[in-house]
C-alpha positions as a Markdown table, in Angstrom:
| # | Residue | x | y | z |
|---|---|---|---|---|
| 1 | Unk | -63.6 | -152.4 | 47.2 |
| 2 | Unk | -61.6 | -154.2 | 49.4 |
| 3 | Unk | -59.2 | -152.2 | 52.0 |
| 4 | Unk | -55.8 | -153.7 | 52.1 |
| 5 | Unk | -54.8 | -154.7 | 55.8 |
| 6 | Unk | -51.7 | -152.8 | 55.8 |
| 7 | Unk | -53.6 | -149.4 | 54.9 |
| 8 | Unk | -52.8 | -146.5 | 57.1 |
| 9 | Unk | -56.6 | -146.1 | 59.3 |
| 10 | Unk | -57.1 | -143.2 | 61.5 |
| 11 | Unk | -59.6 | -143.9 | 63.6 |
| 12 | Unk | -60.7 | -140.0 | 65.6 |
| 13 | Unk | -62.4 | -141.2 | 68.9 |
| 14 | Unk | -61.1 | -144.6 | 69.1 |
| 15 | Unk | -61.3 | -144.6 | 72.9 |
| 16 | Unk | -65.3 | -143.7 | 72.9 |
| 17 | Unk | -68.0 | -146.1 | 72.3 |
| 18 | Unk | -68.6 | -145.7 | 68.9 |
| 19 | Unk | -64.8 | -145.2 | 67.8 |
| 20 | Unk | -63.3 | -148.3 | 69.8 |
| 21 | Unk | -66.1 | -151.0 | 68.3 |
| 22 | Unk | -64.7 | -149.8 | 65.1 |
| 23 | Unk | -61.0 | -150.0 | 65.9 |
| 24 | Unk | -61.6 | -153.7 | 67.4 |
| 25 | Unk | -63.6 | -154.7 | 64.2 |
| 26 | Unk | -60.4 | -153.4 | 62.0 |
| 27 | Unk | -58.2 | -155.2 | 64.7 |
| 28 | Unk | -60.0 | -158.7 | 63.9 |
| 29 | Unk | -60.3 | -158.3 | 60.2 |
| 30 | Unk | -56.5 | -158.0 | 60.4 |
| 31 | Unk | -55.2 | -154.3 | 59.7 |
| 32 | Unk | -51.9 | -153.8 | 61.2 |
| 33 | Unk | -51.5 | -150.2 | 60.5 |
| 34 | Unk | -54.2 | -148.5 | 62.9 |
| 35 | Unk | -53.6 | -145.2 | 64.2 |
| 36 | Unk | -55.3 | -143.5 | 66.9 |
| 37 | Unk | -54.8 | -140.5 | 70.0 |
| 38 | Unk | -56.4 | -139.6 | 72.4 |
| 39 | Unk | -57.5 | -136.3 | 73.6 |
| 40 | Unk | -54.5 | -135.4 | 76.0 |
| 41 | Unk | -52.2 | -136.3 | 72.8 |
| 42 | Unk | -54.3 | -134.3 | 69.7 |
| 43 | Unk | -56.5 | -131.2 | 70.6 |
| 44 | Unk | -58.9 | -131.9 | 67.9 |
| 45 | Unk | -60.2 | -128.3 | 68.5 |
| 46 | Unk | -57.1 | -127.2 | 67.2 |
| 47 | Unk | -56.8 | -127.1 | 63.7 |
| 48 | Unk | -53.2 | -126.9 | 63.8 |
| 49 | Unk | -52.6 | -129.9 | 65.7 |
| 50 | Unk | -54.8 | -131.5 | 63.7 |
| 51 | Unk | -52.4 | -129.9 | 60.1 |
| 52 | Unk | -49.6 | -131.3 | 62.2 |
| 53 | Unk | -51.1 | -134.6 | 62.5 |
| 54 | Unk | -52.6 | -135.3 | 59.1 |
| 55 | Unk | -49.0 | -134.5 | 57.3 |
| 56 | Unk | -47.3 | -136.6 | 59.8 |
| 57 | Unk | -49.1 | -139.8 | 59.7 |
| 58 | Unk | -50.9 | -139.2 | 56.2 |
| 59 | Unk | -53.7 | -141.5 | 56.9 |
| 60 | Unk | -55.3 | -143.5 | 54.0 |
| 61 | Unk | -58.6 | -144.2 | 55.2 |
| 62 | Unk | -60.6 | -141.8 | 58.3 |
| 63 | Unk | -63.2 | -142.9 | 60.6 |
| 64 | Unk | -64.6 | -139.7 | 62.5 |
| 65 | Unk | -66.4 | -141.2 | 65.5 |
| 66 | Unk | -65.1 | -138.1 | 67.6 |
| 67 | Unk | -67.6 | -135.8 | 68.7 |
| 68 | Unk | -68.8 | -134.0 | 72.1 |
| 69 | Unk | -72.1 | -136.2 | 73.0 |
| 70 | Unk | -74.3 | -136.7 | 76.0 |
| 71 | Unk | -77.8 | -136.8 | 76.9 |
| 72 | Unk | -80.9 | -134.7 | 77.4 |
| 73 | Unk | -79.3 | -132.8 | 80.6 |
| 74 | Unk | -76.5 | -132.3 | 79.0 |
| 75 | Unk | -77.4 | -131.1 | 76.1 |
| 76 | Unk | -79.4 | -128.7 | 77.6 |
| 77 | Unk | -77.3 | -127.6 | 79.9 |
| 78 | Unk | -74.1 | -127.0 | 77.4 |
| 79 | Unk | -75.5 | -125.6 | 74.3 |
| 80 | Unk | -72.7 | -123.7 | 73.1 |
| 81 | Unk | -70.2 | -126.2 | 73.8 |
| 82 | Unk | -72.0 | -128.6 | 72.0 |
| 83 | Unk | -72.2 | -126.6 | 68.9 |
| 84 | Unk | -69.3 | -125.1 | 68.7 |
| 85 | Unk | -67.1 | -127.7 | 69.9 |
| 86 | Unk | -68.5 | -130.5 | 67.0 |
| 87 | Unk | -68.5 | -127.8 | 64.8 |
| 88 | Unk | -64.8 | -127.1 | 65.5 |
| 89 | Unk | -63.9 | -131.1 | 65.7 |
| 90 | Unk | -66.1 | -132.1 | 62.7 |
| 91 | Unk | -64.4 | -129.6 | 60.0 |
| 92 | Unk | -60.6 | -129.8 | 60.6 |
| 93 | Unk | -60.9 | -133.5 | 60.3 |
| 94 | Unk | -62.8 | -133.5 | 57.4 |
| 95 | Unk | -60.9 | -130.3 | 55.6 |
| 96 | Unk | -57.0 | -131.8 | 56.6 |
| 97 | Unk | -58.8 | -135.1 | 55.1 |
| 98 | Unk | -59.0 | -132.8 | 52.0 |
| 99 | Unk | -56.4 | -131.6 | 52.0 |
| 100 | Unk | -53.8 | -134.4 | 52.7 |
| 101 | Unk | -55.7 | -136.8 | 49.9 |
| 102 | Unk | -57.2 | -139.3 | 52.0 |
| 103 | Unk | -58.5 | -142.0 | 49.9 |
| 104 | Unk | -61.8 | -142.7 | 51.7 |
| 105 | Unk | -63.7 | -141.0 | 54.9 |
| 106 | Unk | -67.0 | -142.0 | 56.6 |
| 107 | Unk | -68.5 | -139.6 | 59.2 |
| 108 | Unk | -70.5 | -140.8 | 62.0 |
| 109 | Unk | -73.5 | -138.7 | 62.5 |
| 110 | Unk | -77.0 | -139.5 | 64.8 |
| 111 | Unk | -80.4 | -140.4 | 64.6 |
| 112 | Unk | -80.9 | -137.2 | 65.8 |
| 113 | Unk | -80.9 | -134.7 | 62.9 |
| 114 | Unk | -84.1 | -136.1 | 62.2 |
| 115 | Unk | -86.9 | -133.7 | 62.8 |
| 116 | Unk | -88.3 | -134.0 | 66.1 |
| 117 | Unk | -92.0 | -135.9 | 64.5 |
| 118 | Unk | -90.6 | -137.8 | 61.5 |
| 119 | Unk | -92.8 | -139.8 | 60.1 |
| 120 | Unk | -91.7 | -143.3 | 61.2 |
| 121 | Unk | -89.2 | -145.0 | 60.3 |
| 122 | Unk | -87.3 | -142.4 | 59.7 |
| 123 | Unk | -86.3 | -142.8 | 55.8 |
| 124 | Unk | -82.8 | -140.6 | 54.7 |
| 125 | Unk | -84.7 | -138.3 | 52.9 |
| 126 | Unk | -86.7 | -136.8 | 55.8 |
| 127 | Unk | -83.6 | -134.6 | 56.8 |
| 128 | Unk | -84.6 | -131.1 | 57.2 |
| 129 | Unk | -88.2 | -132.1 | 57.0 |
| 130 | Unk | -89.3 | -130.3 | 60.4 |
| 131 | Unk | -88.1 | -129.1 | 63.3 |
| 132 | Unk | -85.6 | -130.9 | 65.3 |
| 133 | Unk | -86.2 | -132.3 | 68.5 |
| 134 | Unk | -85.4 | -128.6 | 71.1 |
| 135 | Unk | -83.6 | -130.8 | 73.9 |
| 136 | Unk | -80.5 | -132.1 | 71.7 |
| 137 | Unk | -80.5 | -129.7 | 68.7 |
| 138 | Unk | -77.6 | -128.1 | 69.3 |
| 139 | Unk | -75.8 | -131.7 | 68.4 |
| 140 | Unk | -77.9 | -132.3 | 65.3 |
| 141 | Unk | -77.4 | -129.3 | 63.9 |
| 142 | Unk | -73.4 | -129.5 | 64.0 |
| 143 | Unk | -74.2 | -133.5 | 62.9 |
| 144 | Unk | -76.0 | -131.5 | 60.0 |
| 145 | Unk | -73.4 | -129.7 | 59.1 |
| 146 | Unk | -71.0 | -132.7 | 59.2 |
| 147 | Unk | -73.3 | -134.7 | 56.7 |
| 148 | Unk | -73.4 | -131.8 | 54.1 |
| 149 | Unk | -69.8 | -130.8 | 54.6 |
| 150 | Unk | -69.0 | -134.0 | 53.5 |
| 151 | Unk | -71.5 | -134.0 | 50.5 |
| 152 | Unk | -70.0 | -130.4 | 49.4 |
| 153 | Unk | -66.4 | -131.7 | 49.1 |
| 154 | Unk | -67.7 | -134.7 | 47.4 |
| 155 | Unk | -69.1 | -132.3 | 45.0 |
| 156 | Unk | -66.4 | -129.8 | 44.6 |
| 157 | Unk | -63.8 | -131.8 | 44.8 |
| 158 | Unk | -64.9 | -135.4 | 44.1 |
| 159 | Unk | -63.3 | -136.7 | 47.9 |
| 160 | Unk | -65.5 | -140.3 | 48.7 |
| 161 | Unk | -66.9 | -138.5 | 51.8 |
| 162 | Unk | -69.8 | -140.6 | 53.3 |
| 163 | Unk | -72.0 | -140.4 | 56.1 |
| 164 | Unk | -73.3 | -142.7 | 58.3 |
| 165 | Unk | -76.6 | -142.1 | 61.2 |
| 166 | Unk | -76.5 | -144.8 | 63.7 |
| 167 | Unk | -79.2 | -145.2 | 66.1 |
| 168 | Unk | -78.9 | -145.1 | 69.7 |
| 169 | Unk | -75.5 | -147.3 | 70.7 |
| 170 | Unk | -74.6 | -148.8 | 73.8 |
| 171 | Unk | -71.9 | -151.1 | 74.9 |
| 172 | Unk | -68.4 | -151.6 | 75.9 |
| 173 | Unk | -66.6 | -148.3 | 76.9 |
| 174 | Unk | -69.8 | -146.7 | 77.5 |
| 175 | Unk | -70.4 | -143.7 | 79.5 |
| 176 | Unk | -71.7 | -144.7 | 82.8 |
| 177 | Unk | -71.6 | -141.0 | 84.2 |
| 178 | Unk | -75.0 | -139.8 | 84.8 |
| 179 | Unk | -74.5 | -136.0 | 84.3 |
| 180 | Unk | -74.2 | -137.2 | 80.6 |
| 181 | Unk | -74.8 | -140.3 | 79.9 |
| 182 | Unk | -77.5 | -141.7 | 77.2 |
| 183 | Unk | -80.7 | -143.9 | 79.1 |
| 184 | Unk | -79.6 | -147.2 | 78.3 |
| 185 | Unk | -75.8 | -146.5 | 80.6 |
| 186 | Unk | -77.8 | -144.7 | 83.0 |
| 187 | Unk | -80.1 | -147.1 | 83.8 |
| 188 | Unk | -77.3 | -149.7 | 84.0 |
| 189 | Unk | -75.6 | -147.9 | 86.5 |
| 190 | Unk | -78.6 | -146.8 | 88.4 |
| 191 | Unk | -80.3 | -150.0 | 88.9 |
| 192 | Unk | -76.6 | -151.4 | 89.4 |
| 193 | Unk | -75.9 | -149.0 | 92.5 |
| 194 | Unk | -79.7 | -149.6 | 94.1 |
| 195 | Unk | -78.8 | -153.3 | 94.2 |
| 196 | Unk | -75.5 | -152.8 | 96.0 |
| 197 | Unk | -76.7 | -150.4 | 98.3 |
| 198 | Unk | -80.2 | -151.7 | 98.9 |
| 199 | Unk | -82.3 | -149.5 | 97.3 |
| 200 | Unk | -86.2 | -149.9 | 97.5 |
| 201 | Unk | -86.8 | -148.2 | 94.6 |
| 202 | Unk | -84.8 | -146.3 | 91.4 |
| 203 | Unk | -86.5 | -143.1 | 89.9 |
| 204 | Unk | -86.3 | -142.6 | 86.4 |
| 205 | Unk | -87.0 | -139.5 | 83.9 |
| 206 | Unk | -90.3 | -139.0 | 82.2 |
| 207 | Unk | -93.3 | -141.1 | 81.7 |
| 208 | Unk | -91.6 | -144.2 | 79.9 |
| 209 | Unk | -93.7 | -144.2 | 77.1 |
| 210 | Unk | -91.6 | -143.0 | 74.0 |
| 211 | Unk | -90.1 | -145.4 | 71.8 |
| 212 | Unk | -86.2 | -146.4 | 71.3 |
| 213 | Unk | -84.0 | -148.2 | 69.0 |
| 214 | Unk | -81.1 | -149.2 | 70.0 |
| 215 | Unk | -77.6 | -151.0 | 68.7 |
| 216 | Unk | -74.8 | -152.7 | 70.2 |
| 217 | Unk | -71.8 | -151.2 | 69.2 |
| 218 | Unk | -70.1 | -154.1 | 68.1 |
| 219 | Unk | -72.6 | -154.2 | 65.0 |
| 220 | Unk | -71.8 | -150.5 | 64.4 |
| 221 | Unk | -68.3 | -151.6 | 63.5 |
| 222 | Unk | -69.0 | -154.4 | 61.5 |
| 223 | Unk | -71.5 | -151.7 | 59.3 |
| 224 | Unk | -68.8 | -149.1 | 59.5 |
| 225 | Unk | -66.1 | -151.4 | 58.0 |
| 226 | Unk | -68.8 | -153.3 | 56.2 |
| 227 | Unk | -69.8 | -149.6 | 54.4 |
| 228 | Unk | -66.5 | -148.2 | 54.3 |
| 229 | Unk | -65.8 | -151.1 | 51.7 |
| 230 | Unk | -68.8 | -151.2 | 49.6 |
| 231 | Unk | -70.6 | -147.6 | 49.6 |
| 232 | Unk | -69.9 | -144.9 | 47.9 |
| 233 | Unk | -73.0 | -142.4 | 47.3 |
| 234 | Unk | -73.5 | -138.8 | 48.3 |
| 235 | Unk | -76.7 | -139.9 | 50.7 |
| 236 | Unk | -75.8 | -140.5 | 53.9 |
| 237 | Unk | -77.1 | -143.9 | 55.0 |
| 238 | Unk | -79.2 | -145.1 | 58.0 |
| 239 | Unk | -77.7 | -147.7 | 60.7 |
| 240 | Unk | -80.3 | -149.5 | 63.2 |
| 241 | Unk | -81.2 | -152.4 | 64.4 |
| 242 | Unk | -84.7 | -152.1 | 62.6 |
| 243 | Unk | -86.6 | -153.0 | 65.9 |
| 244 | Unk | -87.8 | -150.8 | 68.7 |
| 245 | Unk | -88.7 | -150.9 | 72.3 |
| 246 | Unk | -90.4 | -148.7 | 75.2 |
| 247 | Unk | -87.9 | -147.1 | 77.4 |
| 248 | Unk | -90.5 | -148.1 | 80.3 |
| 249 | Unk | -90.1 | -152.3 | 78.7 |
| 250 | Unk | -86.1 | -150.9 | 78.5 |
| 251 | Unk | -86.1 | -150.5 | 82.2 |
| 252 | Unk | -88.2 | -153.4 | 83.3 |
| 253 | Unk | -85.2 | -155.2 | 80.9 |
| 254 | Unk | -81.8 | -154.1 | 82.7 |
| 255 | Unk | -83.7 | -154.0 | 85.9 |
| 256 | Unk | -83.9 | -157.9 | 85.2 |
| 257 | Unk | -80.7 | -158.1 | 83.7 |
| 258 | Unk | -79.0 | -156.2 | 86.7 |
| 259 | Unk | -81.2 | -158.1 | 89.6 |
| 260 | Unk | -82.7 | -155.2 | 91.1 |
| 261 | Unk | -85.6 | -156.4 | 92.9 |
| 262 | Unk | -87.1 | -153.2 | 93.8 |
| 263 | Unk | -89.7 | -150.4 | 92.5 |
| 264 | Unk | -89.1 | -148.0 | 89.2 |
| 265 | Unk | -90.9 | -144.6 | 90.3 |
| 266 | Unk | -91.5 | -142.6 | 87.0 |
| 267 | Unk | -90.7 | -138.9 | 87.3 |
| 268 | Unk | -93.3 | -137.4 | 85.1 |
| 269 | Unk | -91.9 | -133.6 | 85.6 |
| 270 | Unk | -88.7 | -135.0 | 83.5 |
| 271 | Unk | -88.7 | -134.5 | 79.8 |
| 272 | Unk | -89.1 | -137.6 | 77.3 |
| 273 | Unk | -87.3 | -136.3 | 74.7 |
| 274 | Unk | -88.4 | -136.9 | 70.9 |
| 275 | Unk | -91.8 | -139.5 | 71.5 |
| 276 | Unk | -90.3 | -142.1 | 69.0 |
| 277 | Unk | -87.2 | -142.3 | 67.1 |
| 278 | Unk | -87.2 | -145.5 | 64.9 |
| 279 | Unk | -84.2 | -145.2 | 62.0 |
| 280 | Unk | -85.5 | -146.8 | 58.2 |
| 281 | Unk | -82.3 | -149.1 | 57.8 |
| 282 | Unk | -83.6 | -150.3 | 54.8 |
| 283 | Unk | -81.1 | -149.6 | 52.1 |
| 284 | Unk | -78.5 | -150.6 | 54.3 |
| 285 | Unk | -80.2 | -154.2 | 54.9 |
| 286 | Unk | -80.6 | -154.5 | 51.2 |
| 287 | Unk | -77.1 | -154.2 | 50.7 |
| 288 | Unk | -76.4 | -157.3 | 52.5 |
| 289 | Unk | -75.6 | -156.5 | 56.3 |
| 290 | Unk | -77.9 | -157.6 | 59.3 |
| 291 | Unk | -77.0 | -156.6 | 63.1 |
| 292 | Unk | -76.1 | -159.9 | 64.9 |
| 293 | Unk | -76.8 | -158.8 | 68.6 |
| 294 | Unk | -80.3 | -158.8 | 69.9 |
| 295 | Unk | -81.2 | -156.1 | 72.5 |
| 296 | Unk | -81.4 | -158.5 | 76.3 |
| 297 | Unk | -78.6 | -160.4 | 75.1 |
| 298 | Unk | -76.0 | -157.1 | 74.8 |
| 299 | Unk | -77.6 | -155.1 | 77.7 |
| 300 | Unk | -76.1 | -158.7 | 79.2 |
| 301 | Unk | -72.6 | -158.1 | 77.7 |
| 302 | Unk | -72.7 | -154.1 | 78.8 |
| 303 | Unk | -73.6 | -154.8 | 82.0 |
| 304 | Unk | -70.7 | -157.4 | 82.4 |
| 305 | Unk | -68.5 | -154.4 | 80.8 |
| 306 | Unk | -69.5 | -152.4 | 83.2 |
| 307 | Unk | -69.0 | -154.6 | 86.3 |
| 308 | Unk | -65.4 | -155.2 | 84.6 |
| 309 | Unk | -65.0 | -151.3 | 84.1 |
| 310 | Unk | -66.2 | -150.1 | 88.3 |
| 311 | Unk | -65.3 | -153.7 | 90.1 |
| 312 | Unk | -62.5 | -151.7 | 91.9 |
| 313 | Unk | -64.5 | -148.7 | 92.9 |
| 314 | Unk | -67.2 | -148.1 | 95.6 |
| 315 | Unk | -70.7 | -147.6 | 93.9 |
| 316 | Unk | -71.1 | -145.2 | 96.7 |
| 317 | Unk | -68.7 | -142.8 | 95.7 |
| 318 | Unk | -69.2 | -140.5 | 92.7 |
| 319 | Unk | -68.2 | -142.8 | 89.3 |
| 320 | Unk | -64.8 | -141.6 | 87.5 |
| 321 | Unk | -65.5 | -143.3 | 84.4 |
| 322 | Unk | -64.3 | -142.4 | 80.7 |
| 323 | Unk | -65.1 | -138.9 | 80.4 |
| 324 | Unk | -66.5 | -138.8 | 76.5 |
| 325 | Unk | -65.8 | -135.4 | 74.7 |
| 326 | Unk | -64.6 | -137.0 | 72.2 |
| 327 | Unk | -66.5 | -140.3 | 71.1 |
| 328 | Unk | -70.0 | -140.6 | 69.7 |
């Protein structure tokens, strides 16, 4: 089913990563009626503002790509806030979405409700299979409850609720900040500032040895749009790039990309996280979409978004990039 280009989109976290590759992708398949606020203009931990909101602007179609995120440290280090505060985020959307008759939403979820030793690739079905992975399972659990909140309005009362588990994303409006940024921004930015400053050497959590997938954003919002017109099922649906990679061979990459000529120095006494996390996008590819971006050539296009984002600022000084409560 076709969207018609005028249709009233709310995009929730369309200044994040994951919310902004979607609002482009609308913006070049030609919708003129996109709506979007930011944090400092709807509280989406307010389920009033969010009432307000919905009756005013009565959205047709919602993207929810808002969501408190960050990586291992931070995760650990805020696990209330990162309950709750998805929690809190997940379910006004998703009940004023009810409520005002949206035609259509699609929830963003992560690779990470998958139990911590999926068999791999990890197929849909292997939610709730295991235990989850202890350093971000504060997040997957309220990602859990996002995907089956969705599913039990579909089933009481028939909304088309989907969901949708990217793998790891990277790209333009990143965040760079490395109290809680994800590895691939991190190691941008750290190999980044031991150039400039003459580093001799970068250190870098864990051994290196588990396994990533990643996607550039930009494919995310071609799958979101792409899936947002042409799925419809209660089973949430996997969206990777269907190849993996090392995070040691992930460093050795931006360190070439960046031009750091220096040492990595492994920090064993940091966590690895989950050992591999490869996503089955199988029933995705066999509905007819393929990611277009391979992995060295959009490290390439983050790190020139990222020398576009900080070319005014000292890489000395503590970064004050996008702060991303609100974006997964």
């Amino acid at each position: 089913m076709k969207l018609n280009r005028d249709a009233r989109i709310y995009v929730a976290g369309h200044l994040g990563l994951a919310g902004s590759a979607i609002w482009r992708e609308l913006a070049r398949e030609g919708f003129t009626h996109l709506i979007g606020r930011s944090h400092a203009e709807l509280d989406l931990l307010d389920s009033g503002h969010v009432r307000s909101f919905f009756q005013a602007e009565r959205p047709e179609y919602v993207f929810i790509a808002a969501a408190k995120v960050g990586g291992i440290h931070a995760n650990n280090s805020q696990p209330a806030s990162f309950l709750y505060e998805n929690l809190q985020i997940q379910n006004n959307l998703i009940h004023m979405a009810y409520l005002s008759g949206v035609k259509k939403l699609l929830f963003l979820g992560s690779s990470c409700i998958y139990p911590r030793l999926a068999p791999q690739p990890m197929k849909e079905e292997y939610l709730l299979t295991g235990p989850l992975e202890p350093t971000n399972q504060w997040y997957a659990v309220a990602k859990i409850a996002g995907i089956k909140l969705c599913q039990a309005y579909r089933r009481q009362f028939g909304c088309n609720f989907i969901s949708v588990m990217p793998t790891n994303l990277y790209g333009p409006r990143d965040n760079y900040n490395l109290e809680t940024s994800h590895v691939l921004p991190a190691l941008i930015r750290k190999f980044h500032e031991a150039k400039v400053t003459g580093q001799k050497s970068v250190p870098c959590w864990g051994t290196g040895a588990p396994l990533r997938e990643f996607l550039y954003a930009e494919d995310l919002g071609r799958a979101c749009l792409f899936l947002m017109e042409s799925y419809d099922e209660e089973q949430f649906i996997n969206v990777g790039s269907g190849s993996e990679i090392s995070v040691k061979e992930l460093a050795a990459t931006v360190q070439r990309v960046v031009g750091f000529e220096g040492k990595i120095l492994w920090d064993t006494s940091k966590p690895d996280g989950a050992p591999r996390k490869l996503m089955d996008s199988s029933r995705l590819f066999a509905l007819g979409w393929k990611p277009q971006t391979v992995l060295e050539t959009g490290i390439r296009l983050a790190y020139e978004d990222f020398l576009s984002s900080f070319s005014t600022r000292s890489s000395s000084s503590p970064a004050r990039v996008q702060p991303q409560p609100l974006d997964s």
